[in-house]
Every structure is written in C-alpha cells, then in structure tokens.
mmCIF file of the N, C-alpha and C atoms, coordinates in Angstrom:
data_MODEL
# 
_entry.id   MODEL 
# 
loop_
_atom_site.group_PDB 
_atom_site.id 
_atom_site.type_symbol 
_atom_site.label_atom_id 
_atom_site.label_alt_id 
_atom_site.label_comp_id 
_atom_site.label_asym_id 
_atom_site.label_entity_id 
_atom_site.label_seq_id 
_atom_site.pdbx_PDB_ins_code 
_atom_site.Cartn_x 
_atom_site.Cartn_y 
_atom_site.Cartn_z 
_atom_site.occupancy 
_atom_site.B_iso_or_equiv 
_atom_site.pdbx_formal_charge 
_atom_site.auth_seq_id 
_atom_site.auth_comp_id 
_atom_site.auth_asym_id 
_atom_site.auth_atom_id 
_atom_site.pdbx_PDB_model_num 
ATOM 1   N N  . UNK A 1 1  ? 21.282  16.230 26.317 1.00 0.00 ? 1  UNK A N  1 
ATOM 2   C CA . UNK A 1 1  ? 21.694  14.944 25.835 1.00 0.00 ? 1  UNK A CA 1 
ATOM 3   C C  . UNK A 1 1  ? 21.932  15.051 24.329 1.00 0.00 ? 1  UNK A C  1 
ATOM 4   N N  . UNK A 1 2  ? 22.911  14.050 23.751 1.00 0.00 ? 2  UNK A N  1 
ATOM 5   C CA . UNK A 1 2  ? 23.265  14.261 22.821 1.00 0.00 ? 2  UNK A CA 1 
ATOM 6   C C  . UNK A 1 2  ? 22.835  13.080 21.952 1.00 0.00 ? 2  UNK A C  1 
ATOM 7   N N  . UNK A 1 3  ? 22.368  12.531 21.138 1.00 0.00 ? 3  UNK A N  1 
ATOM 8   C CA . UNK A 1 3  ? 22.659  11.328 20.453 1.00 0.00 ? 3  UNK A CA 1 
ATOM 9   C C  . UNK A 1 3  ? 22.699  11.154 18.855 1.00 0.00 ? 3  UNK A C  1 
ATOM 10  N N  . UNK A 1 4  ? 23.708  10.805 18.934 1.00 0.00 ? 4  UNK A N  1 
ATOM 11  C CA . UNK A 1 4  ? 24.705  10.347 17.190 1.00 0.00 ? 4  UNK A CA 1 
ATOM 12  C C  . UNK A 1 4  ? 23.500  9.741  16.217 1.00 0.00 ? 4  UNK A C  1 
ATOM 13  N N  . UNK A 1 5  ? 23.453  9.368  15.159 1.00 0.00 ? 5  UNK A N  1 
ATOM 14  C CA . UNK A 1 5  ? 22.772  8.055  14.326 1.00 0.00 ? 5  UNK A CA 1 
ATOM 15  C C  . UNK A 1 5  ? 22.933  8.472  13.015 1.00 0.00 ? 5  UNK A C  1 
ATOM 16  N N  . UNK A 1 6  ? 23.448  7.443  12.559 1.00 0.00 ? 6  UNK A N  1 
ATOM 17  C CA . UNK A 1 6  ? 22.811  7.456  10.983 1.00 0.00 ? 6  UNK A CA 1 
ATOM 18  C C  . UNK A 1 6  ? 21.943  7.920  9.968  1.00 0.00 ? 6  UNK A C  1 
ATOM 19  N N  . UNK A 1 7  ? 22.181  8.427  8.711  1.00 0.00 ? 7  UNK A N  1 
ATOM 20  C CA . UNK A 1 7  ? 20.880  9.035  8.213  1.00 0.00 ? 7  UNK A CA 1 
ATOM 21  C C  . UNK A 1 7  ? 20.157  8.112  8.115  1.00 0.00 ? 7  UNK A C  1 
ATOM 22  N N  . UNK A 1 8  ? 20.265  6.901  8.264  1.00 0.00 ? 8  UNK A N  1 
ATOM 23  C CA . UNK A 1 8  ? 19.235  6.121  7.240  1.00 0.00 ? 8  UNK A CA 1 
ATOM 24  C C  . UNK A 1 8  ? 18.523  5.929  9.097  1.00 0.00 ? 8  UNK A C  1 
ATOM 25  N N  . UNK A 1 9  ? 18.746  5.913  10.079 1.00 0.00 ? 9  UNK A N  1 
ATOM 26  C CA . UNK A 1 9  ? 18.335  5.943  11.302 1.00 0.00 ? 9  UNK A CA 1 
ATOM 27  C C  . UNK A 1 9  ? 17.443  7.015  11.978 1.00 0.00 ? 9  UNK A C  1 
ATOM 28  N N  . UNK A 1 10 ? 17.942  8.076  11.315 1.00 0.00 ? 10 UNK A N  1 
ATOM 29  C CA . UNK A 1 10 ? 16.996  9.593  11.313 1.00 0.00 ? 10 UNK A CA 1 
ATOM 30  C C  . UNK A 1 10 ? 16.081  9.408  10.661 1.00 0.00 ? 10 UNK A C  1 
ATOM 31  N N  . UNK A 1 11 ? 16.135  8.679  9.005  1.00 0.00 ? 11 UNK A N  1 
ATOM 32  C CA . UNK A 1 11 ? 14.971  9.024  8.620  1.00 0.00 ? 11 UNK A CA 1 
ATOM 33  C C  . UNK A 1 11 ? 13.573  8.133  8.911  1.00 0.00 ? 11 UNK A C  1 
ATOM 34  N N  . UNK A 1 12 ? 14.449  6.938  9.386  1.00 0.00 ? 12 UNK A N  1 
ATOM 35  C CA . UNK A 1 12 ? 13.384  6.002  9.889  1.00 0.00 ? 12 UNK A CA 1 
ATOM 36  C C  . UNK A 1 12 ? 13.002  6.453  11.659 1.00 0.00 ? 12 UNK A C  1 
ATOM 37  N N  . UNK A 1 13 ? 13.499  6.904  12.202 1.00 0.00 ? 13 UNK A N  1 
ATOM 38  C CA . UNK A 1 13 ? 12.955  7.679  13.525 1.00 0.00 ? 13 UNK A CA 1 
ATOM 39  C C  . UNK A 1 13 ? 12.131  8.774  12.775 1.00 0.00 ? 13 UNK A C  1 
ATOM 40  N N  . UNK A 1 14 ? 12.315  9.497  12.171 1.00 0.00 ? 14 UNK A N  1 
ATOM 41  C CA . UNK A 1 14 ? 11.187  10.382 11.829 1.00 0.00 ? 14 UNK A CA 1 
ATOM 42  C C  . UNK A 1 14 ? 10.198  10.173 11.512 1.00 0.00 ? 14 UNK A C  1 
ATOM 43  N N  . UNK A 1 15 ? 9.766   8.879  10.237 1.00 0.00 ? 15 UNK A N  1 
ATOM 44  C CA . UNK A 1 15 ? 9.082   8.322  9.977  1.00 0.00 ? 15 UNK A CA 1 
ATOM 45  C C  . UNK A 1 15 ? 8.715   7.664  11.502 1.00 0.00 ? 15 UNK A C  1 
ATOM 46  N N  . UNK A 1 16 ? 8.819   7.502  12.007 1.00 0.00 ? 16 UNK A N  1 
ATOM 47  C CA . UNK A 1 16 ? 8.181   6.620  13.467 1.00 0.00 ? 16 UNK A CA 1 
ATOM 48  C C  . UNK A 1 16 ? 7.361   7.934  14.243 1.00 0.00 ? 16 UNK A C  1 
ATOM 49  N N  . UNK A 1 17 ? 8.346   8.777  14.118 1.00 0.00 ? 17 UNK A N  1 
ATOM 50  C CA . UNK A 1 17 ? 7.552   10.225 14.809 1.00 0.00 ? 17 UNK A CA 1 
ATOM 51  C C  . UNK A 1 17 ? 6.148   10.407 14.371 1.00 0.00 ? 17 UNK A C  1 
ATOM 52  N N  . UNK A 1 18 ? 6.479   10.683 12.780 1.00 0.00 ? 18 UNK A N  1 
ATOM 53  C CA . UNK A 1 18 ? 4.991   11.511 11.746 1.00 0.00 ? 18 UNK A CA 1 
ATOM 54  C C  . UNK A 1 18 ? 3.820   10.458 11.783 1.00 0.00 ? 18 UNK A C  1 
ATOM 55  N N  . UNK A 1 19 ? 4.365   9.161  12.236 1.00 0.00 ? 19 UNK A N  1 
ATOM 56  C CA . UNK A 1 19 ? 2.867   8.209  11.918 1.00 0.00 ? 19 UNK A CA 1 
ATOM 57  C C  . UNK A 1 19 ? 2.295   8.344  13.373 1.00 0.00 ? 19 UNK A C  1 
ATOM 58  N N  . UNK A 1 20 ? 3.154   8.111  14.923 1.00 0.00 ? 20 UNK A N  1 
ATOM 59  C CA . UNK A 1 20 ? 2.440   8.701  16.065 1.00 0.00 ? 20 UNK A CA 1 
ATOM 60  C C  . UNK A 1 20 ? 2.200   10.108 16.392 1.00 0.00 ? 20 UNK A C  1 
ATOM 61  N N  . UNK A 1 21 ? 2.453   10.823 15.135 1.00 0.00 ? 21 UNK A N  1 
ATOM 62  C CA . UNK A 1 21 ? 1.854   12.406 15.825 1.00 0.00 ? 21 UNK A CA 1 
ATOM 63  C C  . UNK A 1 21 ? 0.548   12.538 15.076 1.00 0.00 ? 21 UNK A C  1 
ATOM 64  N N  . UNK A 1 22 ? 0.290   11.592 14.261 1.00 0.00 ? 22 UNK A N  1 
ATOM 65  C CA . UNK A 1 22 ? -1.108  11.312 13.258 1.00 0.00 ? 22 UNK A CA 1 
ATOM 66  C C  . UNK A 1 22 ? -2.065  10.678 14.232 1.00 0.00 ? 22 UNK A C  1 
ATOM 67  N N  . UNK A 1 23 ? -1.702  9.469  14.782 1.00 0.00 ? 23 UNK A N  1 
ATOM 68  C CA . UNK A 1 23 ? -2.534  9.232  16.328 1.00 0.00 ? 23 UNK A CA 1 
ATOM 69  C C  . UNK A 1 23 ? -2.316  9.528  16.692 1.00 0.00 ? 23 UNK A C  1 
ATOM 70  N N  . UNK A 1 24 ? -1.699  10.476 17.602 1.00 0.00 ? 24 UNK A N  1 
ATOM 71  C CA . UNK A 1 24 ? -1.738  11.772 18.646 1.00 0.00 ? 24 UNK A CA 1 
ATOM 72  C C  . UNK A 1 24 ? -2.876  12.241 18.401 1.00 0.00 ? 24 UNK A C  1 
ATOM 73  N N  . UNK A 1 25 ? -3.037  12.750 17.195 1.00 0.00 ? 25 UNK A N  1 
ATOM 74  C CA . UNK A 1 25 ? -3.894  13.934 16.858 1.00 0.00 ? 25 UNK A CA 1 
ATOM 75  C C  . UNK A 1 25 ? -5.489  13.423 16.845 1.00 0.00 ? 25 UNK A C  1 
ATOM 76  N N  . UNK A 1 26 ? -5.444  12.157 16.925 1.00 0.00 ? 26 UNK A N  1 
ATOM 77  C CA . UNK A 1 26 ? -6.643  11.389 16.634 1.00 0.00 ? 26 UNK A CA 1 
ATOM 78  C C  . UNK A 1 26 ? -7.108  10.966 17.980 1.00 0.00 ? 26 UNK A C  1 
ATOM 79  N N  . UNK A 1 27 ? -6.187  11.077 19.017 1.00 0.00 ? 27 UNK A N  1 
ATOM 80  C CA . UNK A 1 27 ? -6.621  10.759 20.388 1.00 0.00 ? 27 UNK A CA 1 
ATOM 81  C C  . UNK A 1 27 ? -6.591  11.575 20.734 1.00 0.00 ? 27 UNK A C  1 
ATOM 82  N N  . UNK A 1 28 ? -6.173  13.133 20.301 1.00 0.00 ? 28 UNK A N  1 
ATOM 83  C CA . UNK A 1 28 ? -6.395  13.992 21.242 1.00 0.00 ? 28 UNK A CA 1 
ATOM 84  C C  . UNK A 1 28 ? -8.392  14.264 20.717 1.00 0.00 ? 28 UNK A C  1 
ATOM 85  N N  . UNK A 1 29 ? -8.436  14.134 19.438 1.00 0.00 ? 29 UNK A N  1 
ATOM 86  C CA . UNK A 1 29 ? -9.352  14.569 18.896 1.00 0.00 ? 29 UNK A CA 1 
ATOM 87  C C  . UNK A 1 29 ? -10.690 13.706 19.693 1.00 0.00 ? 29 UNK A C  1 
ATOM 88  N N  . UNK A 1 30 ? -10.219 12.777 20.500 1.00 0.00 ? 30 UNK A N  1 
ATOM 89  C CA . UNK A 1 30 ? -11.226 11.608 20.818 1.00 0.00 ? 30 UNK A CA 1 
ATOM 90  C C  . UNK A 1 30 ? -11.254 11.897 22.539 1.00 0.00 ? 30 UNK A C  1 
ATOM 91  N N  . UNK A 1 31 ? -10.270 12.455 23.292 1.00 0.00 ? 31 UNK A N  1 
ATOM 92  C CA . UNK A 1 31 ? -9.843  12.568 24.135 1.00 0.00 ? 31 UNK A CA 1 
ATOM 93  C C  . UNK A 1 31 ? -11.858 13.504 24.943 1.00 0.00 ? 31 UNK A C  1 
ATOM 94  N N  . UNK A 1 32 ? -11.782 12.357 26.162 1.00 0.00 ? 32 UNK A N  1 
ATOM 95  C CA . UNK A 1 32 ? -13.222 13.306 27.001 1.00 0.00 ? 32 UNK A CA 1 
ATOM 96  C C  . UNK A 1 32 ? -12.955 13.960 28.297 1.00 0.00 ? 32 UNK A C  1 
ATOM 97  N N  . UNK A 1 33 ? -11.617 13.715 28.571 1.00 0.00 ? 33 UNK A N  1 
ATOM 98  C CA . UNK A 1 33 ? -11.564 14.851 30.138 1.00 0.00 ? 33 UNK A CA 1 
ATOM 99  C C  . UNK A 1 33 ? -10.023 15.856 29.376 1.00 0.00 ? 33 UNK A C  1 
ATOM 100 N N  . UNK A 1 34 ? -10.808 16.543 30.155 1.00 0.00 ? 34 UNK A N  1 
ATOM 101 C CA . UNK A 1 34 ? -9.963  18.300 29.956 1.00 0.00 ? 34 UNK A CA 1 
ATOM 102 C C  . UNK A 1 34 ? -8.331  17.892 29.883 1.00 0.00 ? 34 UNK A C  1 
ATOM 103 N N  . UNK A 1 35 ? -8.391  17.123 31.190 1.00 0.00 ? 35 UNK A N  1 
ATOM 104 C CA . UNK A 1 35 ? -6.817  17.056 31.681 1.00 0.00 ? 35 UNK A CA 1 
ATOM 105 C C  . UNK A 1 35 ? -5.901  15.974 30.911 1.00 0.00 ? 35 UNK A C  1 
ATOM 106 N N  . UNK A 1 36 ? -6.841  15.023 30.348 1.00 0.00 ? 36 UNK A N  1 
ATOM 107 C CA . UNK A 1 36 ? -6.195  14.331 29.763 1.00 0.00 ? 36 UNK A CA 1 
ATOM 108 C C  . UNK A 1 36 ? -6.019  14.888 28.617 1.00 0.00 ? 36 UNK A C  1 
ATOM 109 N N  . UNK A 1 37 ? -6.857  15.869 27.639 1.00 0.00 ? 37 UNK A N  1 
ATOM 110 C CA . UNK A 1 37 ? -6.353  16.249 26.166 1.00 0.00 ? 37 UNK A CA 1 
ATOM 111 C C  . UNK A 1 37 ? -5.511  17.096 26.695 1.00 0.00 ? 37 UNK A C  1 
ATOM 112 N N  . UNK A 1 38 ? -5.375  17.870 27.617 1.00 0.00 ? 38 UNK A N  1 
ATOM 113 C CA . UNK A 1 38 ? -3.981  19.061 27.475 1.00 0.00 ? 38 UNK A CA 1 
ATOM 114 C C  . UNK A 1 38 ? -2.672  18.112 27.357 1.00 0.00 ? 38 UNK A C  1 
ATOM 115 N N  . UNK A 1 39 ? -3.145  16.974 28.381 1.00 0.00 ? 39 UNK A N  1 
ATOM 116 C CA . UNK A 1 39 ? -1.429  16.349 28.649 1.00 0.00 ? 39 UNK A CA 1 
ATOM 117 C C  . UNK A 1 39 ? -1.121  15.798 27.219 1.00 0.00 ? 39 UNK A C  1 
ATOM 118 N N  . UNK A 1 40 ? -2.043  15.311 26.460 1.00 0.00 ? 40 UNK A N  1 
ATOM 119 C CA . UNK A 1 40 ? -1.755  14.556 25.152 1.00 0.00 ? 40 UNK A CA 1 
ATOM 120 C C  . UNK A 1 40 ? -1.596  15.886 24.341 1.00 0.00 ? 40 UNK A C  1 
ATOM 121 N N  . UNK A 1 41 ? -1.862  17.040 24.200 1.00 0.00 ? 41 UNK A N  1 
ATOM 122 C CA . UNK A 1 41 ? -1.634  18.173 23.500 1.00 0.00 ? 41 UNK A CA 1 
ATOM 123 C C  . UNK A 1 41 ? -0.159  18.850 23.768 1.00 0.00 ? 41 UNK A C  1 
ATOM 124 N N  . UNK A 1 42 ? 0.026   18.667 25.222 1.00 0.00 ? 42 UNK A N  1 
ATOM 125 C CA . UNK A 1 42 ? 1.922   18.949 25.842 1.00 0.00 ? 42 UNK A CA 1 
ATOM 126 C C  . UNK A 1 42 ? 2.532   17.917 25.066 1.00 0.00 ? 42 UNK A C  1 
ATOM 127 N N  . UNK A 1 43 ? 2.482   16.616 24.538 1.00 0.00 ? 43 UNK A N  1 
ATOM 128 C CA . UNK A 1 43 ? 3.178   15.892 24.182 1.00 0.00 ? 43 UNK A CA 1 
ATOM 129 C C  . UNK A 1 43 ? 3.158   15.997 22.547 1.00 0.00 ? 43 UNK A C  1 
ATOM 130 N N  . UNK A 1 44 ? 2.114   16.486 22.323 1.00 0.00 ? 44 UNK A N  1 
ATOM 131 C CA . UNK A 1 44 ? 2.199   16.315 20.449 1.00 0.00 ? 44 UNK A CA 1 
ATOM 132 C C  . UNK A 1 44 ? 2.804   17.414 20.645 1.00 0.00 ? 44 UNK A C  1 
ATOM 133 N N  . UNK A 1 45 ? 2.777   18.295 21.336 1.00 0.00 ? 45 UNK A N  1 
ATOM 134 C CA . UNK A 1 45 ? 3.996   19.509 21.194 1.00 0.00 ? 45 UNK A CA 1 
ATOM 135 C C  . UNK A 1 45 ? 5.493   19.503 20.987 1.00 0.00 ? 45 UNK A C  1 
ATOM 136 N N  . UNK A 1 46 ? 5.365   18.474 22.273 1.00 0.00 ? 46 UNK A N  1 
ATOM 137 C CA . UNK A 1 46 ? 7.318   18.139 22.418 1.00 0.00 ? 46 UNK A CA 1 
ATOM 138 C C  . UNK A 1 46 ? 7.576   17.288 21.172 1.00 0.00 ? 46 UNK A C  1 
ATOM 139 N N  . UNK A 1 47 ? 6.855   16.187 20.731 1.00 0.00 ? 47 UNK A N  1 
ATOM 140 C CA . UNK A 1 47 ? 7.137   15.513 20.025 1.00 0.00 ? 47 UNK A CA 1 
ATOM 141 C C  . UNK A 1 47 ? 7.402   16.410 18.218 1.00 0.00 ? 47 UNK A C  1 
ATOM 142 N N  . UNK A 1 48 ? 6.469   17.458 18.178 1.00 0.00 ? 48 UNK A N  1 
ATOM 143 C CA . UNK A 1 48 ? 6.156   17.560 16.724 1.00 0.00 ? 48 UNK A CA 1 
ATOM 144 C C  . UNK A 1 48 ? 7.493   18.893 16.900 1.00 0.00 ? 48 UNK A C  1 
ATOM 145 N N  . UNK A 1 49 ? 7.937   19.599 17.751 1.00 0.00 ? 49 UNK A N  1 
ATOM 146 C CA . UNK A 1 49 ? 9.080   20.029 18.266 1.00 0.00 ? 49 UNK A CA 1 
ATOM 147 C C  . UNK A 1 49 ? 10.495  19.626 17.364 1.00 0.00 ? 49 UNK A C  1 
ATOM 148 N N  . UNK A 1 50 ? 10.280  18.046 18.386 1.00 0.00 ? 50 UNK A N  1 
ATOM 149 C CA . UNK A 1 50 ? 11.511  17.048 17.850 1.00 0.00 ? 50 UNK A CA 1 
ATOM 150 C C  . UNK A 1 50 ? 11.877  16.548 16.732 1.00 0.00 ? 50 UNK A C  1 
ATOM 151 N N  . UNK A 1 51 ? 10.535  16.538 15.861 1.00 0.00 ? 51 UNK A N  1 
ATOM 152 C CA . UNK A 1 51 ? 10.242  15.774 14.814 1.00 0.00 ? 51 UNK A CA 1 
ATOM 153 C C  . UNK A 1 51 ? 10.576  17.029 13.783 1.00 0.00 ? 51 UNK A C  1 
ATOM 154 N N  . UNK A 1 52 ? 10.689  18.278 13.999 1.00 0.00 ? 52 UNK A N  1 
ATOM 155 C CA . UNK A 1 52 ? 10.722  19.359 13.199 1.00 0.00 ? 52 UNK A CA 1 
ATOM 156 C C  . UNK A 1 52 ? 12.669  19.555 13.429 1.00 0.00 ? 52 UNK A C  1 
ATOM 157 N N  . UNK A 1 53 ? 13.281  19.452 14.465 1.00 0.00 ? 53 UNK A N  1 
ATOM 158 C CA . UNK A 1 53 ? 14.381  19.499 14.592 1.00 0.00 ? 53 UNK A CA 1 
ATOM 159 C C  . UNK A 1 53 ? 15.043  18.143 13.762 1.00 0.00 ? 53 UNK A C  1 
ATOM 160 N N  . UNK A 1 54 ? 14.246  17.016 14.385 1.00 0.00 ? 54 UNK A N  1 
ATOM 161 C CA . UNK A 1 54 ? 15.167  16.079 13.390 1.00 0.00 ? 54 UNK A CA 1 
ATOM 162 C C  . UNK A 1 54 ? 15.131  16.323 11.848 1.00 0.00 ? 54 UNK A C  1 
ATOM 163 N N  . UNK A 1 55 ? 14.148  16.649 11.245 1.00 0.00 ? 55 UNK A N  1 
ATOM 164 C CA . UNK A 1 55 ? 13.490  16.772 9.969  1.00 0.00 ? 55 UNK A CA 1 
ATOM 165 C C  . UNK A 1 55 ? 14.650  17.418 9.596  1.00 0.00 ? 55 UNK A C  1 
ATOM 166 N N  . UNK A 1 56 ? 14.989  18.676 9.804  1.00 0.00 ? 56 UNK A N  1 
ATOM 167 C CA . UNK A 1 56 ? 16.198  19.611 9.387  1.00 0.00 ? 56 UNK A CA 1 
ATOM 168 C C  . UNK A 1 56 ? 17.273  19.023 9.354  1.00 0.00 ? 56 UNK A C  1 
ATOM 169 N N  . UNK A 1 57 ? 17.974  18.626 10.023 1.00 0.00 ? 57 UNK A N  1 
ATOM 170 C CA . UNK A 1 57 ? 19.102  17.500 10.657 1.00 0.00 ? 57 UNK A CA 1 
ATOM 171 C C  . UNK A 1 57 ? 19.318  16.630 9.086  1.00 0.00 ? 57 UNK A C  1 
ATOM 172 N N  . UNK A 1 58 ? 18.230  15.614 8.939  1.00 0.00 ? 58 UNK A N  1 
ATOM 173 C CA . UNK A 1 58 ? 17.913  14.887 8.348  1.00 0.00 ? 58 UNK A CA 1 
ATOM 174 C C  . UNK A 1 58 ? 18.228  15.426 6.334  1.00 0.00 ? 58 UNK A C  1 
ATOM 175 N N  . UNK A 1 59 ? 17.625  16.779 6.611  1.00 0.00 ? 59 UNK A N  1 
ATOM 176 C CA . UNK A 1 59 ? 17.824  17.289 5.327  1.00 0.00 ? 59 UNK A CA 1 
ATOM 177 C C  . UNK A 1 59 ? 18.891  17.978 4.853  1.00 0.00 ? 59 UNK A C  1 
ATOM 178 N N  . UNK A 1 60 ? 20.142  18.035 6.119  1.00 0.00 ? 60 UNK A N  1 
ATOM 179 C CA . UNK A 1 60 ? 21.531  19.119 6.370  1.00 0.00 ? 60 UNK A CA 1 
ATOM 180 C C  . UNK A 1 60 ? 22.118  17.636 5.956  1.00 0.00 ? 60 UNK A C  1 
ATOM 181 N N  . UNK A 1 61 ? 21.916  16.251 6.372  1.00 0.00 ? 61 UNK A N  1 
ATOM 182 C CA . UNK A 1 61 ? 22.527  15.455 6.291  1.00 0.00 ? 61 UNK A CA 1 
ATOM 183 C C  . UNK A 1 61 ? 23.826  15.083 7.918  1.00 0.00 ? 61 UNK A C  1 
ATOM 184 N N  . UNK A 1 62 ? 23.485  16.746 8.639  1.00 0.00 ? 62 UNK A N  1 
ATOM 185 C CA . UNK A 1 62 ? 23.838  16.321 9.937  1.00 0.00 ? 62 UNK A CA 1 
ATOM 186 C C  . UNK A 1 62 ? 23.238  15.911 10.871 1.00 0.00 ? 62 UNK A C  1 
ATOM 187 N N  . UNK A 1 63 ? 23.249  14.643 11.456 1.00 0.00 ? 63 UNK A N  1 
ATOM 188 C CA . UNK A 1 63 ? 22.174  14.033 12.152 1.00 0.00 ? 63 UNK A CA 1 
ATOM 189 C C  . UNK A 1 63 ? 22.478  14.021 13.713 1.00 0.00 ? 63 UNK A C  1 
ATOM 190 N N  . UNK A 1 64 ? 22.679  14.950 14.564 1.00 0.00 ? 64 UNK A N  1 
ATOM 191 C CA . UNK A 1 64 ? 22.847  14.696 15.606 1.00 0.00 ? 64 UNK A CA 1 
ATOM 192 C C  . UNK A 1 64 ? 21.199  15.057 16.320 1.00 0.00 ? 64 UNK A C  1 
ATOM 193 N N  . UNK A 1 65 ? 20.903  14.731 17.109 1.00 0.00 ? 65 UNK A N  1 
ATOM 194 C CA . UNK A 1 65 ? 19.742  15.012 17.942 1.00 0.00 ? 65 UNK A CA 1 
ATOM 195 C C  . UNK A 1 65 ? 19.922  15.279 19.694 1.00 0.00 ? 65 UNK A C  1 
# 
C-alpha cells in the first residue's frame, strides 16, 4: 500500500507515533502474562519500524509511506 501526505501531515503522524511508542514501552514494561508482552513487543516493533521509515521520508522531504 501506498499512501501520499503532506509534510506537515508526516510530521504530525510521527509525532502521534513517538508519543504511543513511549506508552507502548510503558505497557509493555507493566505487561503480567508472557503472551500478552510479546504481542505488545511485535507491535512496538512494527510500529517503531514505521516510525523510523517515516522519520527519513520526513527528513528527504519525500513523504510517501
């Protein structure tokens, strides 16, 4: 999938990313069954992933995602 946006749209999606991968990290840190911190640990993955691809994007000034 492809999707277009604006810089000023990237940088405020990113900013939306970095403040839930901060609680991510705080629920995984709180997290009491096994299965539930891996699944929240698969997701701060994909997410901090995305958030590292947009970041670049963001700083090329080409914003596709």
């Amino acid at each position: 999938m492809l999707l277009e946006m604006t810089a000023v749209e990237a940088r405020e999606l990113k900013e939306v990313l970095d403040s839930s991968l901060r609680k991510l990290l705080d629920e995984i840190a709180h997290a009491d069954h096994r299965a539930y911190r891996e699944m929240l640990q698969a997701r701060y993955s994909r997410l901090e992933q995305l958030n590292h691809r947009l970041g670049a994007s963001v700083e090329s000034d080409q914003v596709y995602a």
